[in-house]
N, C-alpha and C positions, 0 to 999 in steps of 0.2 A: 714870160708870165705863166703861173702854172695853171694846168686846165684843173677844172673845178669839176668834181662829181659828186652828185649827192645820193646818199645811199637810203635808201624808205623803207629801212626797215629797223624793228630795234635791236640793236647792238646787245641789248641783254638775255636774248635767246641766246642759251650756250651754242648751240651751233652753229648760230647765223655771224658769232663772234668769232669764231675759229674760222668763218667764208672771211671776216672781216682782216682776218690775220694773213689772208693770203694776199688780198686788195690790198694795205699796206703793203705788202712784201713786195709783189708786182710794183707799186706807188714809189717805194727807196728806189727799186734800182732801173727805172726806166724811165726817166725825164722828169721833170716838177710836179707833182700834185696836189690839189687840193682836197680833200674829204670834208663832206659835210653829213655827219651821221644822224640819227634820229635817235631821240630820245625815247624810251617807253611807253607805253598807253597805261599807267597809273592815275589813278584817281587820287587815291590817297597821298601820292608826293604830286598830285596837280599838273602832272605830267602828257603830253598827246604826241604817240609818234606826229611823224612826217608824212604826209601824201601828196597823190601827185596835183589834187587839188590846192592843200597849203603851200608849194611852190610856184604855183602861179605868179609871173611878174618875176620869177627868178631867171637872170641871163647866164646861166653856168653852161658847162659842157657837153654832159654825159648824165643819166640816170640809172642806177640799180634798182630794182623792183622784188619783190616777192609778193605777185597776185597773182589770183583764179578768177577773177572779178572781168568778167567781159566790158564794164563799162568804165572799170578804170585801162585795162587793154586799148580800147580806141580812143580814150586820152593820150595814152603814151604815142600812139600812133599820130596823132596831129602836134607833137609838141614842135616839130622841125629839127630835135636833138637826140641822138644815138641814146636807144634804151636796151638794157639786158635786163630779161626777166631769168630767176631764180627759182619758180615754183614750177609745182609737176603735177596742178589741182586740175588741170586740160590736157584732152587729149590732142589740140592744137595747140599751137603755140601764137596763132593768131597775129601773125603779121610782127608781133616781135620775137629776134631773137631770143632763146632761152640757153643756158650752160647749165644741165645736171648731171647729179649722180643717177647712173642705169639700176634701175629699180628694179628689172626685171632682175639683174645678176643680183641685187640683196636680200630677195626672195631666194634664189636661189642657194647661196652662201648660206641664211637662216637652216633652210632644209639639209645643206648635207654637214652643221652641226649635229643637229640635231638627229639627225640619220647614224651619223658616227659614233652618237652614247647609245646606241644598242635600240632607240623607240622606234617603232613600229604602227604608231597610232599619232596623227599630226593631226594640228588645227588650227585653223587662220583666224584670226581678231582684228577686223577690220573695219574701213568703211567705203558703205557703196555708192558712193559721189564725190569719190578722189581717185581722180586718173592713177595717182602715185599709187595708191593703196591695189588699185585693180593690175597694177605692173605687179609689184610684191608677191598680189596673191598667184599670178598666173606662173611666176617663176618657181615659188614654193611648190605649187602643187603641180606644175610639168617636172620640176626634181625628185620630187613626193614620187609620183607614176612611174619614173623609170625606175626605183626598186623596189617596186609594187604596192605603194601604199598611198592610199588614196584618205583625201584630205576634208576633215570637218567645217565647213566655213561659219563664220557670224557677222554680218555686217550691216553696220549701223550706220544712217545719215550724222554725217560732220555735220550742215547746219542745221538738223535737227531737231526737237523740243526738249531734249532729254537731259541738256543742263539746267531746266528749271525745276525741273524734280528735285524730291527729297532725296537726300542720301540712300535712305532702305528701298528708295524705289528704283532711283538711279544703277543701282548694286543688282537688282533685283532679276531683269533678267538675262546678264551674264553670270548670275551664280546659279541659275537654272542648268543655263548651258555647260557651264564648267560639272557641273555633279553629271550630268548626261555623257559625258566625253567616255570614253575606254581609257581604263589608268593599266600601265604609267603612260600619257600623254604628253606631248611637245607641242607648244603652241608659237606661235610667230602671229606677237604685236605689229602693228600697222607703225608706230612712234613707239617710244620710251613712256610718251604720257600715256597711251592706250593701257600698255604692260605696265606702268605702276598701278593702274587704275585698277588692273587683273588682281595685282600682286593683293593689294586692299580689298577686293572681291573673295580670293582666296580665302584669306585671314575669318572673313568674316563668316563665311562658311564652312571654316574647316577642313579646306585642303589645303594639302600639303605641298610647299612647293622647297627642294625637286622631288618628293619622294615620289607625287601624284603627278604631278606638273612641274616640269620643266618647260623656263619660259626665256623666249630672246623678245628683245624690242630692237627697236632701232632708230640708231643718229647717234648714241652713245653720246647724252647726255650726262656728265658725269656727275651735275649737281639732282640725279634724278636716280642713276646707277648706282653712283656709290654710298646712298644712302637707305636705297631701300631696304624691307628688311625680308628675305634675303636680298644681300646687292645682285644687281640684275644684268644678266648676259647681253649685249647687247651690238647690233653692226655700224662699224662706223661710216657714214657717208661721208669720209674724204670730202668733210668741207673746206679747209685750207686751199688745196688743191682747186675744187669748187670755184672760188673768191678768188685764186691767180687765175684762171682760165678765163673766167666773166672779164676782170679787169683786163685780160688779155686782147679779149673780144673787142672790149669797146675801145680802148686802142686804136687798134683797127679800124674799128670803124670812124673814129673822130678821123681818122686819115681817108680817109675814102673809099675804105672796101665793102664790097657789095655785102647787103645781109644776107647769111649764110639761110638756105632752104629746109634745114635741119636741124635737130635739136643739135647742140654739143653735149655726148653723154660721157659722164667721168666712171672709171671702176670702184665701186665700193672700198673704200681702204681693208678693213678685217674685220673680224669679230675680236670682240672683247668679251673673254669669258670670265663669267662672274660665280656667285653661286646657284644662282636661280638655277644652273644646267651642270653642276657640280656633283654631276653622277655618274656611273656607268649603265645601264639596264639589261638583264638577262634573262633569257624567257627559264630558263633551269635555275631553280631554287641553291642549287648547295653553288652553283657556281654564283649565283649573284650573293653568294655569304662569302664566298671567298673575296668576291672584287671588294664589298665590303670591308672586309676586315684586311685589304692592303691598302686603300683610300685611308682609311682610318689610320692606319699604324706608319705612315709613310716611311718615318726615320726608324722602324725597326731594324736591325738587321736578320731579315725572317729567310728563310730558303723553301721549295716548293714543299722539300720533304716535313718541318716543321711544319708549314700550312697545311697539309693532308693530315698532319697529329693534331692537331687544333682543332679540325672539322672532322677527328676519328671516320675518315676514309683512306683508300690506302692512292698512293700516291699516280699508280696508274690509272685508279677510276678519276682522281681527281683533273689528270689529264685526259683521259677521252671524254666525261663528261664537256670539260669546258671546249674538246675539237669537236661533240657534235651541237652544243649550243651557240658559239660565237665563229666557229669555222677555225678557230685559233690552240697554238700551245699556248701556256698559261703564260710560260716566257715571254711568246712576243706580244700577248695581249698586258701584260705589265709593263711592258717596255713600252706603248701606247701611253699606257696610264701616265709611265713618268716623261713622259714627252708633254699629255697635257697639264699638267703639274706643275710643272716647268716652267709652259706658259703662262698659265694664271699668274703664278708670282711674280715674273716681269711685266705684266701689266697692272701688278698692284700698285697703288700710289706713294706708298712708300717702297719702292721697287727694288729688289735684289742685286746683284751684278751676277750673269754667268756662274760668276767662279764658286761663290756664297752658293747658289744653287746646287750643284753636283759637286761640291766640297766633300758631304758624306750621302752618295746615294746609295737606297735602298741594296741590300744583295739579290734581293729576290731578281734581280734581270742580271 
């Protein structure tokens, strides 16, 4: 008979769907299973997730959870049935098991993006009553410290009052913030939803993003990424992975093994760079004209000597300017370039193959 798990949460968060793809994946090939998913919290299609109270009087297996809710936590705890919790809103895990992504290393990752297009001035957009969010920040800004740049924060209560505001008010004081920041600035959202919010903050105030801001979020929500305007860099929390480990978990534990005294934490899968961070930055003027105009011109076939006649300087200034502003020959810092170039286009959704890529690359390397 196959064991029955019911998952409470909805399936139509992109991410929690991609945890969802790994709990099947786990479910195919390790004995019978049952899924019992949750539906959305829509009004308008009449719809109400799953909870652990509308279960009640259910005889299944196993439950999957995503809560920070201490008093649905000591529900799970008296149900008599193996629970895995999903969320990272506490700094305990409260007598259930939890399986996540290490938040501190996604912060971290966000930071040495961001570190590596040349900024020099960071800033976290977050909030201050999510355990998750205060891991982020701490890895950001201990990555931030160790090559010496110390980090802006803004953090705002998750349940807060600040969605019953109007739009201009709501906007109002992260556009404050955002005009106060030192340009060019790199910022690291708390989510994807945070950083679009930014992204629409931006617009509305007239910064630029990436010229002023460069921005990552994260979860690498794609229906939130790839449509924003600019699409938006963002880290992916290796939810698949996620959704096999949990599934793995309670497994486990349906067979009798003791609940583990520790979170289970997953490595961030990558970054997905998008345009938000589609830049280089250089504190020297004629070298960030030059990074410019090879970003720009990618399929030229340009050589260094041509670049120094385009910016009428001669070719050695244009090589020691760029070794005393990025530490770099102009060579290996394009060869950079077309490495990350490279990348973006394989994580585009309509994606390249290899070969299409470096078919005809630039001369300049």
């Amino acid at each position: 008979m196959p064991r029955r798990v019911a998952i409470l949460y909805p399936v139509a968060v992109p991410w929690f769907a991609r945890c969802v793809d790994g709990i099947r994946r786990y479910s195919q090939q390790h004995g019978e299973w049952h899924l019992i998913c949750s539906p959305p919290t829509l009004s308008g299609a009449d719809e109400r997730a799953l909870t652990l109270r509308s279960m009640k009087g259910w005889t299944g297996d196993a439950i999957i959870i995503v809560s920070s809710n201490l008093r649905e936590l000591s529900q799970a705890r008296r149900l008599g049935i193996p629970v895995v919790n999903l969320a990272g809103g506490l700094a305990k895990a409260h007598g259930i098991p939890r399986v996540r992504v290490n938040d501190y290393m996604a912060g971290q990752m966000a930071a040495d993006h961001l570190l590596d297009r040349g900024l020099r001035h960071l800033a976290y957009f977050g909030w201050s009553d999510r355990w998750y969010s205060e891991q982020r920040r701490q890895g950001f800004c201990e990555r931030a410290a160790k090559a010496g740049v110390k980090v802006n924060s803004f953090l705002q209560l998750a349940a807060g009052e600040g969605m019953k505001l109007t739009w201009p008010k709501r906007i109002a004081g992260s556009a404050r913030w955002l005009a106060s920041l030192p340009r060019p600035c790199g910022v690291f959202a708390v989510q994807d939803y945070r950083a679009q919010f930014l992204v629409e903050t931006c617009h509305e105030a007239g910064i630029r993003i990436p010229e002023d801001i460069a921005l990552v979020g994260m979860d690498n929500e794609e229906t939130i990424c790839e449509h924003s305007v600019p699409t938006l860099t963002s880290v992916s929390r290796n939810s698949e992975q996620v959704g096999w480990e949990a599934m793995a978990l309670l497994d486990r534990l349906i067979q009798g093994a003791p609940v583990p005294a520790d979170d289970q934490l997953l490595e961030p899968d990558k970054i997905f760079a998008r345009k938000s961070t589609d830049r280089q930055y250089c504190s020297d003027a004629l070298v960030q004209q030059a990074v410019d105009l090879v970003r720009g011109k990618m399929s030229e076939r340009l050589n260094i000597t041509s670049l120094a006649e385009r910016l009428r300087v001669s070719k050695r200034t244009l090589e020691l300017r760029f070794q005393a502003s990025v530490q770099s020959s102009p060579h290996k810092f394009f060869t950079k370039l077309r490495v990350q170039h490279a990348q973006t286009l394989l994580q585009m959704p309509q994606k390249r193959t290899v070969e299409q890529i470096t078919r005809k690359p630039p001369s300049l390397w």
